[in-house]
C-alpha positions in Angstrom: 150.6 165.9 60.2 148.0 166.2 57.1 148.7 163.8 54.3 148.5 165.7 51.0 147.1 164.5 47.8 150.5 163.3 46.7 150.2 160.4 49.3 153.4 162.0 51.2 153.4 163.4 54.7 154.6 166.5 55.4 157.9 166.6 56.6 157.7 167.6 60.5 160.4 170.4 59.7 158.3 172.0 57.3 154.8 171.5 59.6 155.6 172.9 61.9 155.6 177.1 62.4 158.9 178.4 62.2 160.3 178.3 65.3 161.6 181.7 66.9 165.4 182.6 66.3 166.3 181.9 69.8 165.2 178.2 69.8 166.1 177.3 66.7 168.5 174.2 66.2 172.0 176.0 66.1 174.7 175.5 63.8 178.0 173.7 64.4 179.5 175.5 67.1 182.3 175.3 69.1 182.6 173.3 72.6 181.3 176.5 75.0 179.0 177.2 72.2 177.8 173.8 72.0 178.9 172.3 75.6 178.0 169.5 76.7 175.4 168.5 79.6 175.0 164.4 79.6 176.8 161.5 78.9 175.3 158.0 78.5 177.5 154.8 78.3 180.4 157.9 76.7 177.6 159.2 74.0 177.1 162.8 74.4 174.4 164.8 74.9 175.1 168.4 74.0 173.1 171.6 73.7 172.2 170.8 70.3 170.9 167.7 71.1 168.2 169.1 72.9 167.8 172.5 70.6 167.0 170.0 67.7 164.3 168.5 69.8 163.2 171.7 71.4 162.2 172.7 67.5 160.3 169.7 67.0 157.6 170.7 69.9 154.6 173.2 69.5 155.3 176.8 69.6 153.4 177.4 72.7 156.1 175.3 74.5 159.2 176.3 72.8 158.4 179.5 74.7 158.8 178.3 78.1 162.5 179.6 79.9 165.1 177.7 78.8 165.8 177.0 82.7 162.9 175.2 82.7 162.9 173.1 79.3 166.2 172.5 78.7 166.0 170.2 82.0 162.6 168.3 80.7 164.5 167.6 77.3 167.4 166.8 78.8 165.8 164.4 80.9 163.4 162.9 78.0 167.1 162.5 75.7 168.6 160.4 78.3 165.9 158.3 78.8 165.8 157.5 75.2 169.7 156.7 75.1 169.3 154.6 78.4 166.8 152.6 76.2 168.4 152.4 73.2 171.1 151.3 75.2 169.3 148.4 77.2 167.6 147.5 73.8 170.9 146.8 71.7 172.2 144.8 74.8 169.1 142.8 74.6 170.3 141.9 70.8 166.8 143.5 69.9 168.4 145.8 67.2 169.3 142.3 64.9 165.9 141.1 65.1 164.2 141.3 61.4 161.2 143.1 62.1 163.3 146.0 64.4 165.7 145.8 61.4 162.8 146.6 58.9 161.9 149.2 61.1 164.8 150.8 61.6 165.8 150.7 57.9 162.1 152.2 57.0 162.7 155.8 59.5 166.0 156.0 58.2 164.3 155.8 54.5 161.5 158.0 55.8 164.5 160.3 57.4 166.2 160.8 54.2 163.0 161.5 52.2 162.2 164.2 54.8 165.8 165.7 54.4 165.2 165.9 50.2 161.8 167.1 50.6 162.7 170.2 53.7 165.9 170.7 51.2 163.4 171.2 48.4 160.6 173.0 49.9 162.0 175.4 52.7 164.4 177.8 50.8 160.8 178.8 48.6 159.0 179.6 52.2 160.2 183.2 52.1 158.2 186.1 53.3 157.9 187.3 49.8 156.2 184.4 48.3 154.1 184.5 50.8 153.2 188.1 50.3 153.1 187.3 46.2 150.4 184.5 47.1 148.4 186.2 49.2 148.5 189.6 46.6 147.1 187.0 44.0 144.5 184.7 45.9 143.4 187.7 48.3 144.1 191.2 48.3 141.2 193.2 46.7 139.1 190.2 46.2 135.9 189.9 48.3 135.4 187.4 51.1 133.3 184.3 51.3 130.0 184.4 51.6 128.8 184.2 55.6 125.6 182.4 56.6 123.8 183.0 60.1 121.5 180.5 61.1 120.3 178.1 63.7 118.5 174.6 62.9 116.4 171.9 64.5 117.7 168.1 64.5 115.5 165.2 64.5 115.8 161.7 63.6 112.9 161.3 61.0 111.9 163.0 58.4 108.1 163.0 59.5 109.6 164.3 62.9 110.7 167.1 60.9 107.7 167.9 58.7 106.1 167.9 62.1 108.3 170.9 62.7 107.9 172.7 59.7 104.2 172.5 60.8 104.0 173.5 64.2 106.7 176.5 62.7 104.2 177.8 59.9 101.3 177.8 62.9 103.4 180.9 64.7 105.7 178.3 67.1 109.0 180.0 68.2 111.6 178.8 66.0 114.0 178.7 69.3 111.8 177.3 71.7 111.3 174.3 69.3 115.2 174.2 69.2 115.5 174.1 72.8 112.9 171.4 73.2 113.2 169.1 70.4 116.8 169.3 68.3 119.1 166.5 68.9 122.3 168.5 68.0 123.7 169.3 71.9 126.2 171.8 70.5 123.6 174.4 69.7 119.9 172.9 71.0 120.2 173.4 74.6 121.8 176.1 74.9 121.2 178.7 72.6 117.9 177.6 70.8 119.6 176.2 67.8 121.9 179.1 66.6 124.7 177.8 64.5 126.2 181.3 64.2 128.0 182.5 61.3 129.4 180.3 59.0 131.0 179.9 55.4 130.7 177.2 52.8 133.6 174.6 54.1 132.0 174.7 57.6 129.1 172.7 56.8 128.1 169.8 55.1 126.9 170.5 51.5 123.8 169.8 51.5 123.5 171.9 54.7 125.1 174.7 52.9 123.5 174.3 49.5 120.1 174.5 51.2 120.7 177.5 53.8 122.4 179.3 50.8 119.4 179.2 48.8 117.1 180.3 51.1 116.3 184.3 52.0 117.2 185.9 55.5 114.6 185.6 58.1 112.7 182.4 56.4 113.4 178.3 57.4 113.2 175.6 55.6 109.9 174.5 53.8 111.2 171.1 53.3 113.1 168.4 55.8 117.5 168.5 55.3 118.8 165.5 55.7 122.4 165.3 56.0 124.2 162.4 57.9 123.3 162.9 60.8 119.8 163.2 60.7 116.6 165.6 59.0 117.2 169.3 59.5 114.9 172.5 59.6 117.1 175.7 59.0 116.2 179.3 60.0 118.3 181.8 58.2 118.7 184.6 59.7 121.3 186.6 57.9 123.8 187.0 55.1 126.8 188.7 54.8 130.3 188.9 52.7 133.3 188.5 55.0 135.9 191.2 54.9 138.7 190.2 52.7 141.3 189.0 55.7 144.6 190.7 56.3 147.8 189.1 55.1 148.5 188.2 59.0 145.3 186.2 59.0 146.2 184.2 56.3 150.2 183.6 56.8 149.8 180.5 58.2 147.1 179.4 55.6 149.1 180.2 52.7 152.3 178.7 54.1 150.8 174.9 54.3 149.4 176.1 51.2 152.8 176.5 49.7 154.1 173.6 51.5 151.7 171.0 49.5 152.5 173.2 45.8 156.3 172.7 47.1 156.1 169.0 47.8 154.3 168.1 44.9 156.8 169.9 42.5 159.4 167.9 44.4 157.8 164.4 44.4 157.2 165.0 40.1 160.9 166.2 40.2 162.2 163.3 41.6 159.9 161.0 39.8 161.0 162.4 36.6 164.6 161.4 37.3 163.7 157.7 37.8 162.2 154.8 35.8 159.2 153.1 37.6 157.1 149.8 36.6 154.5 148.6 37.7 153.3 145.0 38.1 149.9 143.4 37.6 148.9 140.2 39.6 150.3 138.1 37.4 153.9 139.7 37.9 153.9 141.2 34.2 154.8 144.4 33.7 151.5 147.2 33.4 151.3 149.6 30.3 153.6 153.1 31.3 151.1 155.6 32.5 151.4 159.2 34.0 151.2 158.5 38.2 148.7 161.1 39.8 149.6 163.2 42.3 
């Protein structure tokens, strides 16, 4: 789960893809819709139970039979009773600091509730369509970079480079023998691929973007982890990417403009103050979101 810049996580419900209609959590239903498959000290475990916590797992496994993870959930909700159970009997459920906890997820439960109330009716097809008709469609893509580099630890390691470069030495070969980045070095002489802005670091970026296809670096880039000497070798715009490409983009996209615009919402409906260290109230100012 990625914190946004409100400070509030995203509410699992709404992180997660959409699951598909056939393992969604289901409705009140009736007994043989809803029947029930496990009973621990006379709690029940019903179909439900375990479709609620079948939507809560990656889509990749929500896809498995029901014959086969229905059991495994099954199993995994009656475990979690059993201890819940043992755990009460143990009188750990009055102790302050379970107490605490147990007070703060069902405050972080009902938070997620107003927040997936708030946020998931707006998550429709078409505002996803009306977002990506604004922010993509017939708008170019982002620039594309291809080019490979050589790592070193000093800067003088890398002017030594530059050197043995501008006397004819094979830009790869040098890779290959001297880089210290093992993700590209050893096994394809340095050759980063293609690449767009947010990929790289920014000075990375900011110096491969300003230099010509088919040239390297005159001068040492030093980025965190060490002095680099780029070869571009070429540029390109990206195709503008399909609506299908971007879906999932634009949806946590929507998520964080949804949130936010609930989080103000609420805040607007309440009074807050804030205290300095010496328990005084501070001067009302706007909170930043």
């Amino acid at each position: 789960m990625a914190l946004l810049a409100s400070s509030f996580i995203v509410p699992p419900a709404l992180a997660a893809s959409p699951a598909p209609a056939a393992t969604k959590p289901a409705a009140p239903a009736t007994a043989d819709q809803n029947p029930l498959l496990a009973s621990v000290n006379g709690q029940d475990i019903r179909l439900n139970d375990v479709r609620q916590a079948m939507a809560t797992m990656p889509e990749q496994l929500r896809k498995l039979p029901d014959n086969i993870i229905v059991p495994i959930l099954l199993n995994q909700l009656v475990d979690q009773r059993a201890i819940q159970v043992a755990a009460a009997k143990a009188g750990l459920d009055k102790q302050p600091d379970v107490q605490q906890q147990m007070q703060q997820a069902a405050q972080n439960a009902l938070q997620n509730a107003y927040l997936s109330a708030q946020v998931a009716p707006t998550l429709t097809d078409d505002a996803v369509k009306a977002y990506y008709d604004k922010n993509y469609a017939n708008k170019p893509g982002a620039e594309e970079i291809h080019a490979r580099h050589i790592l070193v630890q000093t800067e003088a390691e890398a002017n030594d480079v530059i050197k043995q470069l501008k006397a004819g030495a094979d830009f790869g070969q040098l890779a290959t023998k001297l880089s210290k980045d093992p993700g590209s070095a050893k096994q394809n002489g340095g050759d980063l691929g293609w690449f767009k802005k947010g990929d790289m670091l920014p000075t990375f970026w900011d110096a491969a973007s300003a230099m010509q296809p088919n040239t390297f670096s005159q001068t040492p880039v030093h980025t965190q982890y060490g002095w680099h000497v780029i070869q571009v070798l070429g540029k390109r715009t990206a195709p503008t990417p399909t609506l299908d490409a971007t879906r999932d983009q634009i949806r946590q996209k929507l998520i964080q403009e949804g949130v936010q615009k609930a989080v103000s919402n609420a805040l607007a409906q309440v009074k807050v103050v804030r205290y300095g260290p010496d328990g005084k109230p501070l001067p009302e100012q706007p909170a930043a979101h």
